[in-house]
C-alpha positions in Angstrom: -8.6 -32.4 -40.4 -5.9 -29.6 -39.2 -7.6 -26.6 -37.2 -6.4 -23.6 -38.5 -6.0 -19.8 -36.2 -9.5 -18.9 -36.4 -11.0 -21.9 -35.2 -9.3 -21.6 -32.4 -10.4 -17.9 -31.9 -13.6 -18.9 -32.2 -13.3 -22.4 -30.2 -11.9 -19.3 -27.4 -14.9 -17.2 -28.1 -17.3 -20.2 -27.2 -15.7 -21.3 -24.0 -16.2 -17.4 -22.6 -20.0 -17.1 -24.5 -22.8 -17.5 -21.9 -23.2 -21.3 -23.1 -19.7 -21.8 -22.4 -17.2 -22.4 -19.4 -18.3 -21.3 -16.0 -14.2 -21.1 -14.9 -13.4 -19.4 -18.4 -16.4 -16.6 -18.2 -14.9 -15.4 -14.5 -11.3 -15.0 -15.7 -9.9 -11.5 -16.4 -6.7 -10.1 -17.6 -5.4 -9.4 -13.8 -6.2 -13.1 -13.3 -4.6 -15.1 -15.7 -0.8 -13.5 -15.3 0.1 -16.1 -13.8 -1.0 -19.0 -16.3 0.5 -16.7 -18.8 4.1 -16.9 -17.3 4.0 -20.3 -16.4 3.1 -21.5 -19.9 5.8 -19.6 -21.3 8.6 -21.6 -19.1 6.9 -24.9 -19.4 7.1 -24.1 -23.4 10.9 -23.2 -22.3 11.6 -26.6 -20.9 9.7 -28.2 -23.8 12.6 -27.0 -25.9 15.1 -28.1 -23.5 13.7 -31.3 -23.9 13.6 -31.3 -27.5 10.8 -33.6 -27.6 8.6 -32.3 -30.8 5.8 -33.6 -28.9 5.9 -31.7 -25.9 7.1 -28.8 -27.6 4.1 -29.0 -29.6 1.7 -29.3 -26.4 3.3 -26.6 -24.7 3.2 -23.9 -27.8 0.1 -24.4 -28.3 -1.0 -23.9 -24.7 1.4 -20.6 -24.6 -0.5 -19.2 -28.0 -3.9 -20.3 -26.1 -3.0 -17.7 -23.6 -2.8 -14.6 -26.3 -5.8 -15.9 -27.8 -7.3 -16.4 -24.7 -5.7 -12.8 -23.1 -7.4 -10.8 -26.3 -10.8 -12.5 -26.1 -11.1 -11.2 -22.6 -10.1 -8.1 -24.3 -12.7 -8.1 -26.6 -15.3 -8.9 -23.9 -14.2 -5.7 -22.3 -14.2 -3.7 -25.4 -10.6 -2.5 -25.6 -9.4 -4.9 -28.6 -9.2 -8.1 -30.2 -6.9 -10.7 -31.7 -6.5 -8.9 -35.3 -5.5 -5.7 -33.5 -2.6 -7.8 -31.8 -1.7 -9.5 -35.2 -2.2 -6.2 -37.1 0.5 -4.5 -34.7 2.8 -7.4 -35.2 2.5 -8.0 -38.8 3.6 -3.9 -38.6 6.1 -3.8 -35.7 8.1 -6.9 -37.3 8.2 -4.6 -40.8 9.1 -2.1 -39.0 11.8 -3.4 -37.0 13.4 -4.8 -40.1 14.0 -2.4 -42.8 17.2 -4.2 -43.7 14.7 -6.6 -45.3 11.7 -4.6 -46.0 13.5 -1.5 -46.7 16.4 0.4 -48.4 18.7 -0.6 -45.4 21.3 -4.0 -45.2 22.6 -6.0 -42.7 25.4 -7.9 -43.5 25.5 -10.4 -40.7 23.4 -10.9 -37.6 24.9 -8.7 -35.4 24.4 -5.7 -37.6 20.9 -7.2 -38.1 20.4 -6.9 -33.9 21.7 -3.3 -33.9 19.4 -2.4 -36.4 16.1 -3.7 -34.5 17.2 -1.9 -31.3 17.9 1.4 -33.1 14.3 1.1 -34.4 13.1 -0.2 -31.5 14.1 2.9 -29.5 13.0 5.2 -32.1 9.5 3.8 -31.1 9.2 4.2 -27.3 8.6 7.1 -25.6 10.8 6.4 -22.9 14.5 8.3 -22.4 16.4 5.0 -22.3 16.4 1.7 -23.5 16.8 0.0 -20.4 13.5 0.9 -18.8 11.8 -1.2 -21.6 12.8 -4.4 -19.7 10.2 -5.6 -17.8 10.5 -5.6 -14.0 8.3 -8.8 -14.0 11.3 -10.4 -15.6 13.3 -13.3 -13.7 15.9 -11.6 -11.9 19.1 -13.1 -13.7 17.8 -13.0 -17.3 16.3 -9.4 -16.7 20.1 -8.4 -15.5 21.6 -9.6 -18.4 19.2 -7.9 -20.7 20.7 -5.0 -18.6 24.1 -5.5 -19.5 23.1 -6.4 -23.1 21.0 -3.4 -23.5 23.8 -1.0 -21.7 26.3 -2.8 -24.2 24.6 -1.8 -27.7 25.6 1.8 -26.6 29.4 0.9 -25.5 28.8 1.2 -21.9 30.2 -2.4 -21.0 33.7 -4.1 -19.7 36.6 -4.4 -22.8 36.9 -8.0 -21.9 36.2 -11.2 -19.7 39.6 -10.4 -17.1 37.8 -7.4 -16.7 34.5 -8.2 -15.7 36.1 -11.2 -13.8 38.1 -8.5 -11.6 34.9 -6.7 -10.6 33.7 -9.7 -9.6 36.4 -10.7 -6.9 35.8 -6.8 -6.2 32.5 -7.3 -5.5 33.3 -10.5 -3.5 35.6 -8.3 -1.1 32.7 -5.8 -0.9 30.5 -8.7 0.8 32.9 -9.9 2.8 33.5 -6.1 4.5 29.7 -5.9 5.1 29.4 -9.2 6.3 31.8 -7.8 9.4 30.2 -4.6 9.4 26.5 -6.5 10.7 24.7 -4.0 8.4 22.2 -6.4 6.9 21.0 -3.8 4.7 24.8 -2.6 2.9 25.1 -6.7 2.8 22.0 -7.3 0.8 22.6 -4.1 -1.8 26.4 -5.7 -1.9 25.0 -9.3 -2.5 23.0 -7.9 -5.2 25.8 -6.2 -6.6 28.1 -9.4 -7.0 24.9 -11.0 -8.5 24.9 -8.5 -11.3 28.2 -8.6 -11.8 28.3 -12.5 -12.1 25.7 -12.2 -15.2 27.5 -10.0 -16.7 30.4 -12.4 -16.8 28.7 -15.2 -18.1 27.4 -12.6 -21.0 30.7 -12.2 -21.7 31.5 -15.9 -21.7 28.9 -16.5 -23.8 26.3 -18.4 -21.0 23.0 -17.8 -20.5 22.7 -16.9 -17.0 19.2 -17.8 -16.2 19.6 -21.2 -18.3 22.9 -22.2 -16.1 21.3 -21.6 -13.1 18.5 -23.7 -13.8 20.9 -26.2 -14.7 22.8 -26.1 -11.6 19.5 -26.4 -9.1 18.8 -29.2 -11.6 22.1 -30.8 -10.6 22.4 -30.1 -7.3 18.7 -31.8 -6.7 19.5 -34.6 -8.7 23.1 -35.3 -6.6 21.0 -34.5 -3.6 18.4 -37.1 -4.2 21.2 -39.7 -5.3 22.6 -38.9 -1.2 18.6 -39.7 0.3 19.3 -42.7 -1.8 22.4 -43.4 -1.0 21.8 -42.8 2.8 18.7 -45.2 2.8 21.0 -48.0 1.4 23.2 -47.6 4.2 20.3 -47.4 6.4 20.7 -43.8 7.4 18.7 -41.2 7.4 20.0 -37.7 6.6 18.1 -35.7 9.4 20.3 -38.0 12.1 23.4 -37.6 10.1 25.9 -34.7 10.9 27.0 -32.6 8.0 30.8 -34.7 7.7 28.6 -37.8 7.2 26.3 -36.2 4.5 29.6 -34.5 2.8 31.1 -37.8 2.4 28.0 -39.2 0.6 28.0 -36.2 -1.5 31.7 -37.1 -2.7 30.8 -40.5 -3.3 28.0 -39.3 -5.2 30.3 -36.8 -7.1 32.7 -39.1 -7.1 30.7 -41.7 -9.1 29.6 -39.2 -11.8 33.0 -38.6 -12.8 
């Protein structure tokens, strides 16, 4: 027999009810941040994986941590689970009056413009870009940034010309790197960081999802060397650098 939303709610309730878990009744909202975040990447590799099983694990242990977040809520008397639902079932009318309303969209992008325009009709705040959370991973929050900054025509014509301001930004470092200031090297570094997300906005890459790709690869080419190394009966601690690039290359080498 399939559980349905408020079983769970109430399966949640129980675990924080006096007969329930000792670990559950301690938590709090300040304490379960982190479970919150890491849920919502392990639900983000579950789609990478594009495993329906895992995906299925790992959404349903993200939407635990709402329901779970709101119960503690409700302990603390500020609000419950239909308050959340009640102010999404709104917001998401809201935010679409080109299907609940007199207004049309006539292809997605028109469709995005009109969210964000109601979006920022809704906050208080002067600009659009302080609604991005600081708690965001750097590289995705900074191409929110540009995405954000872009809706209003403040962005580069075109790819040459974000690619320029990289090499700009490149030539920046190196200057501070010779000037020994470790603080103008660090503001610069950040700088070129920024400006490398926006390019890959422009190219159409996901900036946070091709860096995780690239630790990905570089740990599994760096494993493939331990490996490698071992056959050869080295070990990579009593190797110099030339020797470890060499095993690298044949590694690379290999893929290819």
């Amino acid at each position: 027999m399939k559980k349905n939303f408020e079983d769970i709610v109430n399966l949640t309730s129980h675990l924080r009810s006096p007969e329930g878990c000792p670990w559950d009744k301690e938590q709090n909202l300040m304490s379960i941040r982190n479970y919150i975040i890491e849920e919502a990447y392990e639900a983000v590799q579950a789609i990478e994986s594009e495993t329906a099983e895992d995906m299925i694990e790992e959404f349903g242990d993200l939407l635990l941590q709402v329901v779970f977040a709101s119960q503690i809520a409700k302990d603390e008397d500020k609000f419950d689970i239909t308050d959340v639902l009640d102010q999404l079932h709104n917001k998401l009318v809201r935010r679409h009056p080109h299907v609940f309303g007199e207004k049309k969209a006539k292809d997605a992008e028109e469709a995005v413009k009109s969210w964000h325009e109601q979006k920022l009709k809704e906050k208080s705040r002067k600009t659009r870009l302080l609604n991005i959370p600081r708690t965001m991973p750097a590289l995705l929050r900074a191409q929110r940034v540009g995405e954000k900054a872009s809706q209003v025509g403040f962005d580069w014509d075109n790819v040459q010309d974000v690619l320029d301001k990289v090499k700009e930004e490149i030539n920046e470092i190196e200057q501070e790197i010779n000037s020994g200031s470790r603080e103008n090297l660090e503001s610069e570094w950040g700088d070129l960081a920024f400006a490398t997300v926006n390019l890959a906005r422009h190219l159409k890459i996901d900036s946070e999802t091709a860096a995780h790709r690239a630790s990905e690869k570089f740990i599994g080419r760096f494993e493939k060397v331990e490996d490698l190394a071992k056959e050869k009966g080295k070990v990579l601690t009593d190797m110099s650098l030339e020797e470890m690039d060499q095993l690298w290359d044949e590694v690379k080498d290999f893929e290819d």
